[in-house]
C-alpha positions as CSV (number, residue, x, y, z in Angstrom):
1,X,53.8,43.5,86.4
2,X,52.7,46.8,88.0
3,X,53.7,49.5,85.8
4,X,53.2,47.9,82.8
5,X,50.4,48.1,80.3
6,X,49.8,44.5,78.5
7,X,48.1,45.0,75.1
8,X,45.2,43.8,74.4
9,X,44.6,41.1,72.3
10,X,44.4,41.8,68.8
11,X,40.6,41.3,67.9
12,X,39.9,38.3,65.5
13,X,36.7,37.8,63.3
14,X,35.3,34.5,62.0
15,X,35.6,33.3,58.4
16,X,34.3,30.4,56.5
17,X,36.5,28.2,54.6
18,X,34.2,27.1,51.5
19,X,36.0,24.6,48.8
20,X,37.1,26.3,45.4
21,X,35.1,24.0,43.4
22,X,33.6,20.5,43.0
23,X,30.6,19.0,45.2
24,X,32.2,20.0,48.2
25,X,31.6,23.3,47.3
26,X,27.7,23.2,46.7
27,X,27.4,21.2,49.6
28,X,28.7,23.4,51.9
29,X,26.4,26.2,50.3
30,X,23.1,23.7,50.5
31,X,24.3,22.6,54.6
32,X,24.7,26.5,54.9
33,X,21.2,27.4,53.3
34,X,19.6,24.8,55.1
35,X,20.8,26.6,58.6
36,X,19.3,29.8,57.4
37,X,15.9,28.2,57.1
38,X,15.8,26.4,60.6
39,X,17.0,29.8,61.7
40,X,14.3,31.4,60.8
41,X,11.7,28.8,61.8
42,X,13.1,28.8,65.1
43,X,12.8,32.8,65.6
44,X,8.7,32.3,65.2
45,X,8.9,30.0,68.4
46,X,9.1,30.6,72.4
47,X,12.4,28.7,73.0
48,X,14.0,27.4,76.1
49,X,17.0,28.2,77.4
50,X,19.0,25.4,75.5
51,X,17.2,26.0,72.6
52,X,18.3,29.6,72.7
53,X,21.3,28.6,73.6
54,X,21.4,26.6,69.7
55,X,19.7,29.6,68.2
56,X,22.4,32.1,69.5
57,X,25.1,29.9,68.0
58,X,22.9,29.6,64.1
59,X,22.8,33.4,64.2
60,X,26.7,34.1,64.4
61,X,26.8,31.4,61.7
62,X,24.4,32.6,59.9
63,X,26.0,36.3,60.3
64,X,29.8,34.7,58.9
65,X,28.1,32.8,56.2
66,X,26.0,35.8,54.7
67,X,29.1,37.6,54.9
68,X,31.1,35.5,53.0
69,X,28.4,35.3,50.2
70,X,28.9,38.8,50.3
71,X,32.3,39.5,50.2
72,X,33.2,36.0,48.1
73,X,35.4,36.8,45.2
74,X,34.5,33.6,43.2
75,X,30.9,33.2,43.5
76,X,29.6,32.4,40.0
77,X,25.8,32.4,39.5
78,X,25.6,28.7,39.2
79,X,26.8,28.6,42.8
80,X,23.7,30.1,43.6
81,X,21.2,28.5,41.3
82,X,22.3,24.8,42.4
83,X,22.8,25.7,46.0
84,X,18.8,26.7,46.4
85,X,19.4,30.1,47.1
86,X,16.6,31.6,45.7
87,X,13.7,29.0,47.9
88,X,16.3,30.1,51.1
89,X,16.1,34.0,50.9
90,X,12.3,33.2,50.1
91,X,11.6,31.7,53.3
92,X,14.7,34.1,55.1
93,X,12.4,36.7,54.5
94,X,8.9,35.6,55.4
95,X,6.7,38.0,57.3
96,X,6.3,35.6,59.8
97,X,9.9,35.6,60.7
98,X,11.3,37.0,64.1
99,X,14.6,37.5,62.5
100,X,17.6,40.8,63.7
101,X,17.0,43.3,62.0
102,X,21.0,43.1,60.3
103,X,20.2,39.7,58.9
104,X,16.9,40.7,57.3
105,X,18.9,43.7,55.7
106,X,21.9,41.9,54.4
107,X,19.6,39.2,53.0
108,X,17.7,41.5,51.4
109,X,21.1,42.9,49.9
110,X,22.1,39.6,48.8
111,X,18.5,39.2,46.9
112,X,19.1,41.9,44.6
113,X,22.5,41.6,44.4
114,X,22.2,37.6,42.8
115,X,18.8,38.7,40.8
116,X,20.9,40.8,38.5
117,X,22.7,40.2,35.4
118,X,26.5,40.9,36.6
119,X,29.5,39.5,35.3
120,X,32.7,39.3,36.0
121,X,35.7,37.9,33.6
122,X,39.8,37.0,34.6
123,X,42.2,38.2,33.7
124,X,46.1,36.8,34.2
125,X,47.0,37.9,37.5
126,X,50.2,38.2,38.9
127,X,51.4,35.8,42.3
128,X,51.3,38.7,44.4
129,X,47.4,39.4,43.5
130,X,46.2,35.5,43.6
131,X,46.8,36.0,47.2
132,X,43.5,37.7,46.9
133,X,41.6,35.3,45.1
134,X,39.4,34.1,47.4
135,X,40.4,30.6,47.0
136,X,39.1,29.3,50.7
137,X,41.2,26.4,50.2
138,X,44.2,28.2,51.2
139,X,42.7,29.0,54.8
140,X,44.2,26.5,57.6
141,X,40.5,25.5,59.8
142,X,39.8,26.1,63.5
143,X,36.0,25.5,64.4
144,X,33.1,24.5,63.1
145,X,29.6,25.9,62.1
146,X,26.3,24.0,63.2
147,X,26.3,22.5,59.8
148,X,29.2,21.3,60.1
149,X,31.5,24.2,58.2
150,X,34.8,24.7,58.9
151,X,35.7,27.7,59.8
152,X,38.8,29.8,60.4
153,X,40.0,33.0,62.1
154,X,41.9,36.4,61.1
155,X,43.4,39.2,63.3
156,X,41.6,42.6,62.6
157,X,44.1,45.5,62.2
158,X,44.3,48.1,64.9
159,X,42.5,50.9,63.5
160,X,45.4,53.1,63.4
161,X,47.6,50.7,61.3
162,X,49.2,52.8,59.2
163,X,49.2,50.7,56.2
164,X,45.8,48.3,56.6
165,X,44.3,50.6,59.1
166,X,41.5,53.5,58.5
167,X,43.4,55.8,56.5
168,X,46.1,53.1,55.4
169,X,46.3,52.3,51.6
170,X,44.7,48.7,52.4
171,X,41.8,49.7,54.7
172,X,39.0,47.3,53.8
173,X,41.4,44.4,53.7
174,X,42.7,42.0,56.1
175,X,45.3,39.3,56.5
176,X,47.3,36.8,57.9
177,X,49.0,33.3,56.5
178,X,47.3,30.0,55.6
179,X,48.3,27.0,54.5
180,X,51.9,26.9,54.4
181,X,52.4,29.6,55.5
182,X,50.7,31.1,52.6
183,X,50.0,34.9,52.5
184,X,45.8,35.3,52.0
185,X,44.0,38.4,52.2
186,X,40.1,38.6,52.4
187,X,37.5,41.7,52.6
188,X,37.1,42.9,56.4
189,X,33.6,41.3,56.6
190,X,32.8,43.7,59.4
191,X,32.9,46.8,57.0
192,X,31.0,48.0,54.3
193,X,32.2,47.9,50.8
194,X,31.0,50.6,48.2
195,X,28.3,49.5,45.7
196,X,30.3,48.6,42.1
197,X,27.3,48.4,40.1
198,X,27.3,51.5,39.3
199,X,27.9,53.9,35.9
200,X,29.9,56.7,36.1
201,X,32.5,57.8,38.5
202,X,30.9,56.3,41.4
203,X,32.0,59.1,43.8
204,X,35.8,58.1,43.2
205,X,38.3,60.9,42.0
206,X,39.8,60.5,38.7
207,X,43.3,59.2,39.6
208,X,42.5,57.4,43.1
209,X,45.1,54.7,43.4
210,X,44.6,51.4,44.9
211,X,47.8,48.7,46.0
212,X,45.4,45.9,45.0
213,X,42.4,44.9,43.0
214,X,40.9,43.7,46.1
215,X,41.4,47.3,47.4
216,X,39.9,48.9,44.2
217,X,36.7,46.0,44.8
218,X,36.4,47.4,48.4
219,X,36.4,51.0,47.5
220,X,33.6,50.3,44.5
221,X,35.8,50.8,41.5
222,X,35.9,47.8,40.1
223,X,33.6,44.9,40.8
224,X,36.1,41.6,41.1
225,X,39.6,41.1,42.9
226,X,40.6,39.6,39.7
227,X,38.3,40.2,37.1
228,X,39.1,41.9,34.1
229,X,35.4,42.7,32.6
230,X,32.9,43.9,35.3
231,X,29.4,44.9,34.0
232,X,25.8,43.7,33.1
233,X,25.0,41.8,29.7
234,X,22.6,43.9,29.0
235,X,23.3,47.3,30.2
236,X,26.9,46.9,29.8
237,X,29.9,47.4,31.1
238,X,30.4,49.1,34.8
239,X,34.3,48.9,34.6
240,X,37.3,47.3,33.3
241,X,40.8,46.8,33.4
242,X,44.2,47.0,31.8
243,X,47.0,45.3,32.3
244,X,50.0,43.9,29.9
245,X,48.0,40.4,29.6
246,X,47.1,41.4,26.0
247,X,49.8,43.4,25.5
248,X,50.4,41.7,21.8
249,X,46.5,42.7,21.0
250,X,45.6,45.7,22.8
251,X,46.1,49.2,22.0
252,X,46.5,52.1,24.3
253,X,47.0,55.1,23.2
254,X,45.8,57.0,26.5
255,X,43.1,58.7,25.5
256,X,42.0,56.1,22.7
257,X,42.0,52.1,23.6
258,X,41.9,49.0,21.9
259,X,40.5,46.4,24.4
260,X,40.2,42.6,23.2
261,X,37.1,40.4,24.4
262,X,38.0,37.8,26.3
263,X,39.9,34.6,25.1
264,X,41.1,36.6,22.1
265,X,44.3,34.7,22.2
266,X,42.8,31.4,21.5
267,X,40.9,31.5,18.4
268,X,42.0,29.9,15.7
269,X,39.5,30.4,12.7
270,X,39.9,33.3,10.4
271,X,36.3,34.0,9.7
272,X,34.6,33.6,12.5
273,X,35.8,35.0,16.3
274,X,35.0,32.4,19.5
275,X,31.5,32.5,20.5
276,X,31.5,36.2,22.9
277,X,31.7,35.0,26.6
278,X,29.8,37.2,29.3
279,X,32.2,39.4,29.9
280,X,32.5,40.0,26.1
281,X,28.6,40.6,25.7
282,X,28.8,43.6,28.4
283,X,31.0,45.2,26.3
284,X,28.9,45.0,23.3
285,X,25.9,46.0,24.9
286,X,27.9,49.3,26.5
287,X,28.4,50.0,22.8
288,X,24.9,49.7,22.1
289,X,23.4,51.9,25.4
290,X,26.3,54.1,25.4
291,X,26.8,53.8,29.4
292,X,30.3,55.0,30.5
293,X,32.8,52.6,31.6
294,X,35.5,53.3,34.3
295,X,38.5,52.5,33.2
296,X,41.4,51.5,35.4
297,X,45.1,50.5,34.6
298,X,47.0,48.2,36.7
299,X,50.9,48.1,36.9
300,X,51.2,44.8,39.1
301,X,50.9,44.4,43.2
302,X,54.9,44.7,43.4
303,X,56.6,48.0,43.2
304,X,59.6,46.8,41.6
305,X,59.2,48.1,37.8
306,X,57.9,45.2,35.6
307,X,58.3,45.6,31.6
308,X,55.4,46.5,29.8
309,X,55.1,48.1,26.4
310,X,52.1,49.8,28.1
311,X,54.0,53.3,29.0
312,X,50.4,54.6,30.6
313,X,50.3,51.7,33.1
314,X,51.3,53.0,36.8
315,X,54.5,52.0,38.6
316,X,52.5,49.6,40.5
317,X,49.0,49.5,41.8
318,X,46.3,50.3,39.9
319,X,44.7,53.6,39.3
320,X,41.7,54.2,38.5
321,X,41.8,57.0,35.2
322,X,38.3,58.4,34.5
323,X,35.6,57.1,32.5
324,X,35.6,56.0,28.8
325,X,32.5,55.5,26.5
326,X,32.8,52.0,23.5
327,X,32.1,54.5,19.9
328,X,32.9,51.2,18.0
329,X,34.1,47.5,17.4
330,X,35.7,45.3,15.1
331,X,37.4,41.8,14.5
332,X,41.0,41.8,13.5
333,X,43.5,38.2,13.9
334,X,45.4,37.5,16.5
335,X,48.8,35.3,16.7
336,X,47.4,32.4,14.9
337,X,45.3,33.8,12.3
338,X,42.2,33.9,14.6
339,X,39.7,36.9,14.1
340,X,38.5,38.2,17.7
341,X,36.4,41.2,18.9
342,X,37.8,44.3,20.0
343,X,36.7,47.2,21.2
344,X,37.7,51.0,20.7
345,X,36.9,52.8,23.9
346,X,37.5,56.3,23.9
347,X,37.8,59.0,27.1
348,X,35.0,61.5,28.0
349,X,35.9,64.9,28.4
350,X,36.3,67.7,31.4
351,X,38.1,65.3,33.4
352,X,41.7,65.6,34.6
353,X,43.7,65.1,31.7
354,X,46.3,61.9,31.9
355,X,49.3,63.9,32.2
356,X,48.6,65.0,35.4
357,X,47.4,62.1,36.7
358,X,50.9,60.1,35.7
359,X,52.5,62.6,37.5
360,X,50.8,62.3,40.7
361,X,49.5,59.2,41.2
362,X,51.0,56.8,42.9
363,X,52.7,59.4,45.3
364,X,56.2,58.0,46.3
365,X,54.7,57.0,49.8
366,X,51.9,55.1,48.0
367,X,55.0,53.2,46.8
368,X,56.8,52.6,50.0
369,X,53.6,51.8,51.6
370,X,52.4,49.1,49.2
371,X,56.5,47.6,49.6
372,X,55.6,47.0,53.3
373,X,52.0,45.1,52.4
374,X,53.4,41.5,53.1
375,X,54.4,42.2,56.8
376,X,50.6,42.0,57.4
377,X,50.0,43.5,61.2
C-alpha cells in the first residue's frame, strides 16, 4: 500500500546441523573434508559455466562448514584426528590452489588453532545455559550441502537490537527455536570472536559481565560455552570458572580459592586421587610456569536469585573478576573418603579490588536485560 514502508526481511545465515556424536558425526566431518579438497582442485582449472556454477555452490559450503569448525562448542580433538583434518588443510593450502582469499585465511586459522594443546573441561550447567551447547541435534533441517549435509537457517538480529544487537548484552550471539520448539543459541558465524588463548587480561576490564558463557566465549574470556577448565597441558591454564557445582569441595574466600580438579566427586580411594584428566593437568602445569589465570564466577543464566553458599558469585551472569596465579596444591577427601586434587589460586595485585566490583557489576539493567534474553528477536 502507498504510504507504507514494508520491512525488510530479517537477514538469515546458513548453519550446519552436524550429529552430537556417534559415526554420523565423523561422517559428516570426512563428507565435509572431502568437499574442501575437490574445492580446491577445482580452483586450479578453467571451468565452464556449469562447472562454475557447482564450484560457486562448494565455496558457500565450504564457507558454513569452516565456520562451524570454528565456532563449534563440542569439537574434541579426536573429531579432528579421525575426520582427516590434518591431510585436508594440507592440500586446502597448496600453492597451487586458486582458492578466496577468506578461505585461505580462515583455514590457516583453523591450522593453528587444532595444532595446539587446548583443553576444555564441563562443568554442570544449568537448563537455561545447555541451550548453548552446541548440540546440532537440536536444529530442525532445511537444505542440503553438496555432500549431502543438512543444513539449517537463523535470523540475524537487526544491528540495533537492543539486547542481541551491537551494543546489546548478547552481541555475538544469535537465536531462534529448534526442535520443539526448543530455544538454541549459536555464535554469529559472520563475526569475529576474540582470541581465548591468551594469558592475562586479554584486553577485558576486570569486572566485564557477560549473560552467558557463550557471551564470555565470544568476547575471549573464557574459551568454552560450557567448560569449566580452559587452558593448555603444558603451559597451563588460560581461564576458569566458578560456579556452585562443587560447592561441598571448593573454597572461595574472594581473594584466596580452593578449586577441585575435575571429577573430584567421584573418587573413591583414600590414597590415591583419579588419574588427572586434561583439564586437571592445565592446572598443574599453571602451577609449575606460574602463568595467570582469569578467573570468572558465574551466578546462573536466570536472574531469579539461586541459593549458593558462594556469597562472591554474581546475581546472575557471570563476571569476569581479574586474574589469579596457582601458589600451591594438595589432595584432601571428598564425600566418600576419596582423595582428589585441589588447587589454591590466589589474586594478583593493583587490580580493582572485589568490593567494588560486587557493587557494580551486574548493573540493574544488565539484569533486566538478561530477563528479556528468551524473546530472541
Amino acid at each position: 500500500m502507498a504510504g507504507i514502508e514494508v520491512p525488510e526481511a530479517p537477514q538469515k545465515v546458513n548453519l550446519l546441523v552436524v550429529p552430537k556424536s556417534g559415526p554420523g558425526r565423523i561422517n559428516v566431518l570426512k563428507k565435509e573434508n572431502k568437499n574442501l579438497i575437490l574445492m580446491a582442485m577445482k580452483s586450479t582449472k578453467t571451468q565452464l559455466p556449469k562447472e562454475a556454477e557447482e564450484y560457486d555452490k562448494r565455496l558457500k559450503d565450504a564457507r558454513v562448514y569452516l565456520a562451524w569448525l570454528d565456532y563449534s562448542t563440542d569439537l574434541s580433538r579426536g573429531d579432528i584426528d579421525i575426520s582427516g583434518w590434518k591431510n585436508t588443510v594440507e592440500k586446502l593450502l597448496s600453492t597451487k590452489n586458486s582458492l578466496p582469499e577468506d578461505i585461505i585465511d580462515r583455514a590457516t586459522e583453523l591450522k593453528e588453532k587444532f595444532e595446539q594443546t587446548t583443553v576444555t573441561e564441563d562443568v554442570d550447567q544449568d537448563e537455561d545455559q545447555s541451550a548453548d551447547s552446541g548440540e546440532d541435534d537440536d536444529l530442525a533441517t532445511g537444505s542440503q550441502t553438496v555432500a549431502g549435509t543438512a543444513m539449517t537457517e537463523l535470523a540475524l538480529p537487526p544491528a540495533n537490537h537492543p539486547i542481541f544487537g551491537r551494543d546489546g548484552i548478547m552481541h555475538g550471539v544469535i537465536t531462534g527455536r529448534g526442535k520443539n520448539n526448543r530455544i538454541v543459541r549459536r555464535l554469529n558465524p559472520l563475526l569475529q570472536r576474540k582470541k581465548t588463548t591468551v594469558y592475562g587480561h586479554n584486553g577485558i576490564p576486570v569486572g566485564a559481565w557477560f549473560p552467558l558463557q557463550l557471551v564470555a566465549l565470544f568476547n575471549g574470556a573464557h574459551g568454552s560455552a560450557m567448560g569449566g577448565i580452559h587452558g593448555d597441558t603444558q603451559l597451563g591454564a588460560y581461564s576458569i570458572v566458578i560456579a556452585n557445582t562443587y560447592d561441598d569441595l571448593d573454597t572461595d574466600d574472594g581473594d584466596m580459592i580452593y578449586y577441585s580438579g575435575s571429577n573430584s566427586h567421584k573418587n573413591t580411594d583414600p590414597k590415591r586421587p583419579a588419574e588427572s584428566t586434561n583439564g586437571t593437568q592445565a592446572l598443574k602445569a599453571s602451577f609449575r610456569t606460574q602463568n595467570p589465570v582469569r578467573v570468572l564466577r558465574s551466578g546462573g543464566s536466570s536472574a531469579v536469585a539461586k541459593r549458593s553458599r558462594n556469597s562472591y558469585l554474581p546475581e546472575a551472569g557471570i563476571r569476569y573478576d581479574g586474574l589469579y596465579r596457582v601458589v600451591n596444591m594438595r589432595t584432601p577427601k571428598n564425600r566418600n573418603g576419596g582423595m582428589y586434587e585441589q588447587f589454591r589460586l590466589e589474586r594478583l595485585p593493583e587490580q580493582p579490588t572485589l568490593a567494588e566490583i560486587r557493587e557494580t557489576s551486574p548493573t540493574q539493567q544488565q539484569l533486566r536485560d538478561l530477563r528479556e534474553i528468551q524473546r530472541g528477536y
